[in-house]
N, C-alpha and C positions, 0 to 999 in steps of 0.2 A: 509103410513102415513108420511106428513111433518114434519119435528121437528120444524115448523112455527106457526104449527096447535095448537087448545085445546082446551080441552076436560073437560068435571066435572068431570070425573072418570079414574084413570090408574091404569092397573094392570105393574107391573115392575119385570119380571123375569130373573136372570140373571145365566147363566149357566158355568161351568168351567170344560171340560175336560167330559161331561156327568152328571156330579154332579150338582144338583139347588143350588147352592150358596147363592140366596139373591131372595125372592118372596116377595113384596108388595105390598097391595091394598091400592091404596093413592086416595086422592081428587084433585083438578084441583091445588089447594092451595098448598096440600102438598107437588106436581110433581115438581111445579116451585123452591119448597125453597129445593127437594132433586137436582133437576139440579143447582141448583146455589153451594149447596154443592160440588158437583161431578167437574162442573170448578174451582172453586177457588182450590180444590186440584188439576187439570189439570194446573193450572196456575204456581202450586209451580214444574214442572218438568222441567228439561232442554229442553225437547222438546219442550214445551210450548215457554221457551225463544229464540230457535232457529226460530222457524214459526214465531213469532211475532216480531224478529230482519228480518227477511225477507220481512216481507211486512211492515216495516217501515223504512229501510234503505235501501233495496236491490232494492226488484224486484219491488214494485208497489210505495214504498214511501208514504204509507197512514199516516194519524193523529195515534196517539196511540189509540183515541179514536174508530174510522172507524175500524183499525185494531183488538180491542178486540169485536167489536160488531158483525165483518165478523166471528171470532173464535169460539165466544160462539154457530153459530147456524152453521157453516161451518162441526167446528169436534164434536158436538155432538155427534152422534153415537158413535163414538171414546171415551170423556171421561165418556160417560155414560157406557161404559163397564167395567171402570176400577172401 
């Protein structure tokens, strides 16, 4: 599955150590505004400001803009597990 892609329907299970943690059956609606949740908390970590000082100062020199919209779909996987 892309994290590009979408869907009317996601199931969103997330697991820690063996344990289900967090199961929801969401709508295509619901999926977008829990990943927007999920980055804006990715955003408040210093990793977040590490990566995103890297590819706006460092290594590629993008807009801030280019730089959070490469973020949001680049480490998905990543902050949707947190």
């Amino acid at each position: 599955m892309g994290y590009g892609s979408s869907y009317e329907e996601y199931i969103v299970i997330r697991v820690n150590k063996g344990t289900v943690v967090e199961f929801l059956n969401l709508s295509g609606e619901e999926f977008a505004k829990y990943k927007a949740r999920k980055f804006q908390a990715f955003k408040g970590t210093s990793e977040f400001q590490q990566k995103l000082k890297n590819l706006i100062e460092e290594e590629h020199r993008w807009s801030e803009e280019d730089a959070l919209y490469f973020m949001e779909s680049f480490y998905a996987e990543y902050y949707l597990s947190l």
